[in-house]
C-alpha positions as CSV (number, residue, x, y, z in Angstrom):
1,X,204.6,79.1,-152.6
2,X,205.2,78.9,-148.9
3,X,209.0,78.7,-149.5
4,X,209.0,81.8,-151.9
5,X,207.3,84.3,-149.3
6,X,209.6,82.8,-147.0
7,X,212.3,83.4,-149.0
8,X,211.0,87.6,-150.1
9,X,210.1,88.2,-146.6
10,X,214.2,87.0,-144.8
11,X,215.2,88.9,-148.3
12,X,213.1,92.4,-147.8
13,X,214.3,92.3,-143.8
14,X,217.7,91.9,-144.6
15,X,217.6,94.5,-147.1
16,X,216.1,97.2,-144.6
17,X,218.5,96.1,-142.1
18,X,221.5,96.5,-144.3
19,X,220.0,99.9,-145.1
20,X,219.5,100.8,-141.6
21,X,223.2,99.6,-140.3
22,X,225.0,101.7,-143.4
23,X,222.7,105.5,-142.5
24,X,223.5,105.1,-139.1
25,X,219.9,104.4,-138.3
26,X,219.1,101.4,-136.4
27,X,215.9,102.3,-135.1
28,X,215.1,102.3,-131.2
29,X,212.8,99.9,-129.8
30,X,211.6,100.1,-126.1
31,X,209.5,97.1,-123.9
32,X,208.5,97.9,-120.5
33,X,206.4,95.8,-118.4
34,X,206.2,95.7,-114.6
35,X,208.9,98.1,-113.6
36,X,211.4,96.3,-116.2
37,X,212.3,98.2,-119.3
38,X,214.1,96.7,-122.1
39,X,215.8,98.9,-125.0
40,X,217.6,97.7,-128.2
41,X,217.6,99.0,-131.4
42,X,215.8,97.2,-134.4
43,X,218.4,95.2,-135.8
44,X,219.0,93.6,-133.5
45,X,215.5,92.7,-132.1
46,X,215.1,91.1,-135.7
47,X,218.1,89.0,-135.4
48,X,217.1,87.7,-132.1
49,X,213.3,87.2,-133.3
50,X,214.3,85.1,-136.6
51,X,216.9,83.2,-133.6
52,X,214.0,82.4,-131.7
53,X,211.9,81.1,-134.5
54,X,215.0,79.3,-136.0
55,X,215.7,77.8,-132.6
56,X,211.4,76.9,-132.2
57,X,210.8,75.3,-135.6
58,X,214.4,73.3,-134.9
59,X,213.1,72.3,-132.0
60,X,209.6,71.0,-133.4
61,X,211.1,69.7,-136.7
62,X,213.7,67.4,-134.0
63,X,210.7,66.4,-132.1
64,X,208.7,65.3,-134.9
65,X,211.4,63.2,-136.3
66,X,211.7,61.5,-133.2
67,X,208.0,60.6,-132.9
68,X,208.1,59.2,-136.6
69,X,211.1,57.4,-135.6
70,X,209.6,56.2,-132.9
71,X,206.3,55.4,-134.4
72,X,207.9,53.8,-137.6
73,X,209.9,51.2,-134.9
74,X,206.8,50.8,-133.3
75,X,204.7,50.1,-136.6
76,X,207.5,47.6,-137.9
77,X,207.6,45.8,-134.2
78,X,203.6,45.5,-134.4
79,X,203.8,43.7,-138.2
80,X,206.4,41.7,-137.3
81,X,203.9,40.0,-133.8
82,X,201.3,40.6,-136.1
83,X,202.6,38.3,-138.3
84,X,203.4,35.9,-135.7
85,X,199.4,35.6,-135.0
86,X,199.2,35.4,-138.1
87,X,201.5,32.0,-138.3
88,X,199.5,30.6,-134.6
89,X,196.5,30.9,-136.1
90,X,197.3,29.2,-139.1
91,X,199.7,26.4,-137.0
92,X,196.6,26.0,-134.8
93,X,194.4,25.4,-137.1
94,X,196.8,22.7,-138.5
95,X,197.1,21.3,-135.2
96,X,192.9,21.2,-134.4
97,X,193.1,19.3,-137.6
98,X,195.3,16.8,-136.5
99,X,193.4,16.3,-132.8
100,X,196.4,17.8,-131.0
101,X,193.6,20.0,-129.6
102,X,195.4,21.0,-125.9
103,X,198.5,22.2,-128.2
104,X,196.3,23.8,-130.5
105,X,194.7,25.8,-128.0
106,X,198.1,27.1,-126.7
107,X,199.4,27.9,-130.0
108,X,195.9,29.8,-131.4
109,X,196.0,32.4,-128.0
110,X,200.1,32.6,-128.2
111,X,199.6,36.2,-130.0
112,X,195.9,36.6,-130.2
113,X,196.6,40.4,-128.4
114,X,198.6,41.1,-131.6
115,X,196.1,39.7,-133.8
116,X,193.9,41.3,-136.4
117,X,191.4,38.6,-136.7
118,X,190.7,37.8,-133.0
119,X,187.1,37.0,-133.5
120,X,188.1,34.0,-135.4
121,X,191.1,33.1,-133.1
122,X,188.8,32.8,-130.3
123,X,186.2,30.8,-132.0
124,X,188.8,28.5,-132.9
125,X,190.0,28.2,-129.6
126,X,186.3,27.6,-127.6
127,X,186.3,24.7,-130.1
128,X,189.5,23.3,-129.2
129,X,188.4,23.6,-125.9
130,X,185.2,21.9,-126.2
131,X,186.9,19.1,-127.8
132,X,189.0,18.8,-124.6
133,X,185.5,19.1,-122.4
134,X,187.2,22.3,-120.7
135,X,183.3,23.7,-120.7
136,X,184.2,27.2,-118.7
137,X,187.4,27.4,-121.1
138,X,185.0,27.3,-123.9
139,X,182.5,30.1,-122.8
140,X,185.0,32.4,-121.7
141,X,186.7,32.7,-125.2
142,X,183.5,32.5,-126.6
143,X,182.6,35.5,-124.3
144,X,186.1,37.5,-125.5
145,X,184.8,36.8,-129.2
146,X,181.4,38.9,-128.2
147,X,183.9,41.7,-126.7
148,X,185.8,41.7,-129.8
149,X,182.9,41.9,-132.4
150,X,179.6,42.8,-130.3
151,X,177.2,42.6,-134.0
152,X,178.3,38.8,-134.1
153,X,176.1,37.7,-131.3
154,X,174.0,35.9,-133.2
155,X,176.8,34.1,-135.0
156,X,178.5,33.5,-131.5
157,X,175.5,31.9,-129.6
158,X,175.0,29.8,-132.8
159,X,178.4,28.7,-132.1
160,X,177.9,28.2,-128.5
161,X,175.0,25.9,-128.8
162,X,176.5,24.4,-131.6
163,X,179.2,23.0,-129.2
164,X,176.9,22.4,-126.3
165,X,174.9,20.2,-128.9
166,X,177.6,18.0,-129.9
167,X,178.7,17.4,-126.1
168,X,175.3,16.5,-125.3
169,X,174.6,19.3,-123.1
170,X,171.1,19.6,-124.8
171,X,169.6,21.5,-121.7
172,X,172.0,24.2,-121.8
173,X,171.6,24.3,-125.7
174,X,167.8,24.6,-125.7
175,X,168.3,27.7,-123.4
176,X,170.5,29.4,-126.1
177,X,168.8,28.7,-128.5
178,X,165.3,29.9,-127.0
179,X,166.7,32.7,-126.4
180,X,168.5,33.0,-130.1
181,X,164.8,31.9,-131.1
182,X,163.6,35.3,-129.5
183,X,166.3,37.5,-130.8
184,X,166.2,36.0,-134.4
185,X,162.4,34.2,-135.1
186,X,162.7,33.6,-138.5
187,X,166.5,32.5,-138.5
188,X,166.8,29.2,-140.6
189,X,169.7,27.8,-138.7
190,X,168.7,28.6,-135.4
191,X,165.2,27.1,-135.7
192,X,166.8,23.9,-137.2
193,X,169.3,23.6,-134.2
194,X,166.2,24.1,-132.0
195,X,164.0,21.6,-133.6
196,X,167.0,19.1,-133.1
197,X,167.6,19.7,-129.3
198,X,163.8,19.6,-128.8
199,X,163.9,16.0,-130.4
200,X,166.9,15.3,-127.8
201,X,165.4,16.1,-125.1
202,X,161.5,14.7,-126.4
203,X,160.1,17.7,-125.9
204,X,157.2,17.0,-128.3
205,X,154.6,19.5,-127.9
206,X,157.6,22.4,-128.4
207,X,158.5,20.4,-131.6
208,X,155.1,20.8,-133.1
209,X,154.7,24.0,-131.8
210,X,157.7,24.9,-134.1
211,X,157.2,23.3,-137.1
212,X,155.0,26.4,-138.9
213,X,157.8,28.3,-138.7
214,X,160.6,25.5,-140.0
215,X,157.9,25.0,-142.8
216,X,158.2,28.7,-144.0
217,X,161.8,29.7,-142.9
218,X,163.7,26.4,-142.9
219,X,165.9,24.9,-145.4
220,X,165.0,21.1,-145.2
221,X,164.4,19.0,-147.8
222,X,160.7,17.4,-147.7
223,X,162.3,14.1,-146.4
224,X,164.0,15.6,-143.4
225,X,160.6,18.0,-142.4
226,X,158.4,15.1,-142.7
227,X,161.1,13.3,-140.5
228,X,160.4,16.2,-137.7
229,X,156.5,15.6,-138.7
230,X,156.9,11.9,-138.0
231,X,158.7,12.0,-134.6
232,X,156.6,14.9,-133.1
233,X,153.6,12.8,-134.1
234,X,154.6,9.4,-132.4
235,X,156.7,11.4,-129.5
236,X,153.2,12.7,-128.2
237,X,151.3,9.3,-129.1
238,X,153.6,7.8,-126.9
239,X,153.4,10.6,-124.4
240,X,149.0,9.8,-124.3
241,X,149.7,6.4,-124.2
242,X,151.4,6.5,-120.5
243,X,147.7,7.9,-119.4
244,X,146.4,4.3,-121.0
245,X,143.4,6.5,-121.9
246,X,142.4,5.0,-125.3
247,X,140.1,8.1,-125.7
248,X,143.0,10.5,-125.5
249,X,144.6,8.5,-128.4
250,X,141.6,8.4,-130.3
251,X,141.1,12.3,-130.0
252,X,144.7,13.5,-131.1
253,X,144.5,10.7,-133.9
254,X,141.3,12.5,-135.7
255,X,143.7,15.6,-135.4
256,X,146.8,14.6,-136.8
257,X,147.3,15.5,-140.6
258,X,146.1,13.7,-142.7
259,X,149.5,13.2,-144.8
260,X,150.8,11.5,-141.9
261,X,147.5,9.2,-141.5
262,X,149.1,8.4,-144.8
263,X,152.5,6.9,-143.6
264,X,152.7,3.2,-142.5
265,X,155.2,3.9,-140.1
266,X,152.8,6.2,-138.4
267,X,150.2,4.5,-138.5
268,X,151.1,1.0,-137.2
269,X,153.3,3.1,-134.3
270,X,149.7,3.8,-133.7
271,X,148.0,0.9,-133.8
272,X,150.9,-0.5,-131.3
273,X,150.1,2.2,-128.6
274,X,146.6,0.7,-128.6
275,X,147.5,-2.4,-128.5
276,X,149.8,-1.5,-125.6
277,X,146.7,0.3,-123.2
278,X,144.0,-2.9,-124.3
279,X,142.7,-1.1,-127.1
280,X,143.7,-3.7,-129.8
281,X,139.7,-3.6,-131.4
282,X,140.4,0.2,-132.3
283,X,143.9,-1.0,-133.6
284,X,142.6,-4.0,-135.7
285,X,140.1,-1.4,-137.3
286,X,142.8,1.6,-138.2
287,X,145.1,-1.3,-139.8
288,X,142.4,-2.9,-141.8
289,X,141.1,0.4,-142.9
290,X,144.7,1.8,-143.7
291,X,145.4,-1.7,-145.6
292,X,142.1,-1.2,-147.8
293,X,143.5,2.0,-148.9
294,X,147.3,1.2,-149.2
295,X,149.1,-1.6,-148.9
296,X,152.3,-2.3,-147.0
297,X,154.0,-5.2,-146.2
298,X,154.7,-4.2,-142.3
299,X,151.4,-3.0,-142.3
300,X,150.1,-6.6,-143.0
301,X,152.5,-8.5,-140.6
302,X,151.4,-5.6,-137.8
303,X,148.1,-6.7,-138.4
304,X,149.0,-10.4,-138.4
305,X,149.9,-10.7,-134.9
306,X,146.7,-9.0,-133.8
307,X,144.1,-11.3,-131.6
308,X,140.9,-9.6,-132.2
309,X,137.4,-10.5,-132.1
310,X,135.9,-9.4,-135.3
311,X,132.7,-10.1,-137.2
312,X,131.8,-11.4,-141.1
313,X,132.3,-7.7,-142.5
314,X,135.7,-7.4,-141.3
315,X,136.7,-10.9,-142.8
316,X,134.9,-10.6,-145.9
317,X,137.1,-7.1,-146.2
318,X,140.2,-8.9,-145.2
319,X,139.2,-11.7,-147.9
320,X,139.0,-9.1,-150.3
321,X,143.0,-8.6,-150.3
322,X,143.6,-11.8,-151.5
323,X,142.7,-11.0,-154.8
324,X,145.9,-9.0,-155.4
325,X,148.1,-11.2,-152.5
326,X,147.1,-14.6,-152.8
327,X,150.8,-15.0,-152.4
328,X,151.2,-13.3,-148.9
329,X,152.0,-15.4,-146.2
330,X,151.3,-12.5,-143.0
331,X,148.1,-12.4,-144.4
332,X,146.9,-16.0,-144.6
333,X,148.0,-16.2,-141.3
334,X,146.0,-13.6,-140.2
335,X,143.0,-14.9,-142.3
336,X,143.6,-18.4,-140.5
337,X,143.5,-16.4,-136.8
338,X,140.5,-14.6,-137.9
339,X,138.8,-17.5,-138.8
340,X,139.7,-19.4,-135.8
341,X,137.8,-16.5,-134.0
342,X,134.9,-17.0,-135.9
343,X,134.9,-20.9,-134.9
344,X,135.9,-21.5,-138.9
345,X,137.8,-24.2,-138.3
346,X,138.3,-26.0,-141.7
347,X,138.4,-22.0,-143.4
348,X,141.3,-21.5,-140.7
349,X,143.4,-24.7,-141.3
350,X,143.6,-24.3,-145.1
351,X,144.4,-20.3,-145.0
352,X,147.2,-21.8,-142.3
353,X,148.5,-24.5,-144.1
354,X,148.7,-22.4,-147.2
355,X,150.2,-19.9,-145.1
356,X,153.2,-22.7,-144.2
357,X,153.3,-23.5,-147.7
358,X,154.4,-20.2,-148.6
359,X,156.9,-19.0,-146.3
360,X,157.1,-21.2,-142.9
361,X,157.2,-19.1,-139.5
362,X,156.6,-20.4,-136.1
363,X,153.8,-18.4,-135.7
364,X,151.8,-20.2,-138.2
365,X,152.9,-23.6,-137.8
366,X,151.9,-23.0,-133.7
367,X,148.4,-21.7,-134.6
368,X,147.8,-24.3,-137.2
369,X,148.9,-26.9,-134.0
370,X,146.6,-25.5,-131.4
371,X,143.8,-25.1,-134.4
372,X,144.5,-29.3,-134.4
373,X,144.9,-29.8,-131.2
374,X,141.9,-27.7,-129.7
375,X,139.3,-27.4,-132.2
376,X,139.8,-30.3,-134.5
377,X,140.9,-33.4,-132.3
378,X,143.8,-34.4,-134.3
379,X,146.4,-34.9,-131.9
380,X,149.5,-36.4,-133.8
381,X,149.3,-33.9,-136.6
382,X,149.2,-31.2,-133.7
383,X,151.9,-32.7,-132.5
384,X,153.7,-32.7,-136.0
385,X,153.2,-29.0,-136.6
386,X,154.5,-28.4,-132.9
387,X,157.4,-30.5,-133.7
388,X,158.1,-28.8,-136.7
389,X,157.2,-25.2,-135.6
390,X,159.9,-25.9,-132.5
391,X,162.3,-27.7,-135.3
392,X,162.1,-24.1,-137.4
393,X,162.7,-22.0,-134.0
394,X,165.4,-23.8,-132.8
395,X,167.1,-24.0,-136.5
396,X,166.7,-19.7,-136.7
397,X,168.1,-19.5,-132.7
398,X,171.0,-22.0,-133.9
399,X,171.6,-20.3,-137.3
400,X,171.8,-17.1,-135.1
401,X,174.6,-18.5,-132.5
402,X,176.7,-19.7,-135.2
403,X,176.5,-16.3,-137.1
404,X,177.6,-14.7,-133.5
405,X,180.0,-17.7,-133.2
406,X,181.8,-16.9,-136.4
407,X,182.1,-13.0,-135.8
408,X,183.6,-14.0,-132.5
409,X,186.2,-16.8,-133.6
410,X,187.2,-13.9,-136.5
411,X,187.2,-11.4,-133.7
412,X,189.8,-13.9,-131.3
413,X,191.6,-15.3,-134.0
414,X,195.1,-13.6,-134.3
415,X,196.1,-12.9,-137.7
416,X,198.9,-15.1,-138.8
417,X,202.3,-13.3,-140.5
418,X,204.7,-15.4,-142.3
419,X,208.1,-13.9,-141.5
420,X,211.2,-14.1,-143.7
421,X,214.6,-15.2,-142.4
């Protein structure tokens, strides 16, 4: 449409002008500006306008096609090193996968300028980094990442403590992360990394401070939040027990959830802190009342090794067990000890020697030896069970050496190769 009105308008000038030029009648035309005049008549005036248009649009059309040039040779240079970052990235990640991590680094920020994924790139290279401990490398292309892709800065400080967990740098990874924690409170990830460096670093009372909010937002299976439950619980047990306060044990105890009061593991780690700051009575109680409610077999051999004072209730509820373990030897043992504090001494040699009968330990052939030797007068068959309790000890110590022994000699001895000639 342009092209045809183009085409009338050149056609309807040149028709007047041939008009003009064959009456004699050019027209006059007259310009003055500023004391200069200018005359001409109208022919020519329209030839020299169309010249100057003619001359302008050649002009602009020549300039155009050397920008496109120009911009075409520019677009085709920029694919071209584009696809060289391209190639580095994918060579460097080839070479992070083989451990070359120095040359993988190089190769990964070769063309990062040129490349359209530089977020990644430098994510990939803080790694290689970290791997080569080059800590100040590693934040600095971490902190070109943020530049890159400032809404990732969530995904980048992830990243960042990430790495500062797995070089144990768990200080400078709690900081990120409590600061992640404040920025993103409900963020599944973040409050599992956090939960993890506050186990690292035993900071107890943070990790049960957290553990509402990996309940509701975290993605743990029950196994691995009960695991948090569990080491929170003991790390701050064993934190009271430094004040060897048994009433500061005693008081967080009756506080703890009762689905941990519930675990053995919990219970006899415990029952060891009391026994640690003299409070083995309050010890000897929780296991017995645990062991009336659920049995465990660490439980009973915990309880075993106890030397308590205790009274007729607390031995006729121990006695009580043997209707369903008459074939345990921890707990004849501890029967035959809890006798022997009661001054039962024929009760206490035959829960002993049953004790032997069933699975021999040192333990209980050197109580039923002292039971002899102190209590009952009979010296040579004190002195059997010593020599017998000693015989076991120093067959298990033995046994152990020659176990190390053979790992050794299979560790020293070269491997032989038969060589054909």
């Amino acid at each position: 449409m342009n092209r045809l009105l183009y085409i009338l308008l050149i056609s309807a000038i040149s028709i007047v002008g041939f008009t003009m030029y064959q009456q004699k009648h050019l027209g006059h035309i007259s310009f003055s500006f500023a004391g200069f005049s200018f005359e001409t008549n109208l022919v020519v005036f329209i030839a020299a306008t169309l010249s100057i248009v003619f001359i302008f649009l050649l002009i602009s059309q020549g300039w155009l096609y050397i920008r496109n040039t120009y911009t075409a040779i520019g677009d085709k240079r920029r694919l071209r090193l584009q696809d060289k970052a391209r190639i580095s990235l994918t060579t460097g990640f080839i070479s992070y996968a083989e451990g070359r991590f120095e040359q993988a680094e190089k190769i990964l920020l070769q063309h990062v300028r040129y490349s359209d994924t530089k977020f990644i790139t430098y994510l990939s290279a803080a790694r290689a980094a970290q791997k080569q401990n080059e800590h100040e490398h590693r934040d600095e292309y971490l902190r070109k990442a943020l530049l890159e892709t400032p809404d990732a800065d969530i995904a980048i400080a992830l990243t960042k403590a990430e790495l500062q967990l797995a070089h144990q740098q768990n200080e400078q990874a709690m900081a990120t992360l409590q600061q992640l924690h404040r920025l993103a409170p409900s963020h599944s990830y973040v409050l599992t990394l956090l939960a993890n460096a506050y186990e690292q670093l035993q900071e107890w009372d943070h990790l049960e401070k957290l553990l509402p909010a990996l309940e509701k937002h975290g993605t743990f299976s029950e196994e691995t939040f009960l695991a948090f439950e569990i080491a929170a619980c003991q790390g701050q047990l064993a934190g009271l027990s430094k004040n060897r306060n048994p009433k500061l044990l005693i008081d967080f105890w009756w506080k703890t959830a009762d689905h941990l009061k519930q675990r053995p593991q919990v219970v006899e780690f415990y029952a060891r802190q009391l026994v640690m700051i003299d409070a083995a009575g309050e010890a000897e109680k929780v296991l017995r009342l645990f062991l009336d409610r659920s049995w465990h077999e660490s439980t009973i051999i915990l309880y075993s090794e106890l030397d308590v004072l205790i009274d007729n209730e607390q031995l006729e509820m121990a006695e009580n067990w043997l209707t369903d373990h008459q074939q345990n030897a921890c707990l004849l043992l501890a029967l035959g000890k809890m006798c022997v504090c009661m001054s039962l001494w024929g009760k206490a040699r035959s829960y002993l020697e049953a004790s032997i009968a069933i699975n021999p330990m040192p333990e209980n052939y050197l109580r039923l030896a002292q039971l002899m030797e102190e209590h009952m007068h009979e010296s040579e068959a004190a002195q059997e069970y010593y020599r017998q309790g000693l015989h076991l000890l120093a067959g298990n110590h033995i046994e152990e050496s020659l176990q190390q022994t053979d790992k050794d000699i299979d560790l020293a001895t070269p491997q032989l190769q038969v060589v054909k000639t």
